[in-house]
Steps between C-alpha positions, in 0.01 A plus 500: 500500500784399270425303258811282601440498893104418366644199321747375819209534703325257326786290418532463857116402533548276340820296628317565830197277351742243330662481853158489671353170254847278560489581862090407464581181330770355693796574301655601802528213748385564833691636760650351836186212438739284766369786757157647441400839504837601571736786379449776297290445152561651199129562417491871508734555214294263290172649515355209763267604762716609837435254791527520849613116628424493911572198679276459848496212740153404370552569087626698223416792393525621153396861414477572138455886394244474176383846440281587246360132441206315681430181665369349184845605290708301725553123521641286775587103458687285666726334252738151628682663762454888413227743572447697172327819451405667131319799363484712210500860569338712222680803300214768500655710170146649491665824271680342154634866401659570849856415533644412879804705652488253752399152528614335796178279598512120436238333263463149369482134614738413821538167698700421788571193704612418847602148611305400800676361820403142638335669831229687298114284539442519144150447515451815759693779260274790460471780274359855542551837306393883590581792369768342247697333764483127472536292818588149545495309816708143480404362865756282605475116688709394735420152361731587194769659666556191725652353108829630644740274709791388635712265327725317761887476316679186566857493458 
């Protein structure tokens, strides 16, 4: 290549993984927390892991596409009133003299958070992961959503 589209290419690399720590470390505040789990996220352009948020009469669903890391790279924690996930994905530059045309695969540490609604039984989350897809189950109680009522206006 170029030596000048060489060096945009990795100028771009690596605003993608300056982008990819702030978002990591919570520069960015999080979005629509009012609401859980909805809108759009902005995860794909920073590098974070793409998730699949379904919402069931019984729980939630989160799917979270991990490929190329194993059960034992990835951590999940409940956190206050977030679920957070974390992993480090590792760069395999086996070949020092090589020199990429392309490099459009993601390496290094990521963590995301999601705020948990008040219906989810905390103590009955569960976690399972195959073939680099990360599934979380947050059952939800019927005991919790009953928080919500009515407020009589006088006036």
């Amino acid at each position: 290549l170029d030596p000048l589209a060489e060096m945009q290419m990795e100028m771009n690399r690596w605003f993608d993984e300056a982008v990819r720590h702030m978002a990591g470390f919570g520069f960015f505040p999080p979005l629509l927390a009012a609401r859980p789990f909805a809108g759009a996220s902005p995860a794909p352009l920073f590098g974070l892991p793409p998730t699949d948020v379904k919402e069931t009469k019984d729980a939630y669903v989160l799917a979270v596409e991990l490929p190329g890391l194993a059960r034992e790279d990835v951590e999940v924690a409940l956190d206050g009133d977030r679920i957070t996930l974390c992993g480090h994905k590792a760069e395999d530059r086996a070949e020092a003299t090589a020199s990429y045309r392309i490099s459009e695969r993601r390496f290094g540490h990521f963590e995301r958070s999601f705020p948990i609604p008040d219906d989810v039984a905390r103590s009955e989350i569960e976690a399972a992961f195959k073939d680099g897809l990360l599934k979380i189950t947050l059952p939800r109680q019927e005991a919790a959503s009953a928080k919500r009522s009515r407020i009589e206006i006088h006036g």
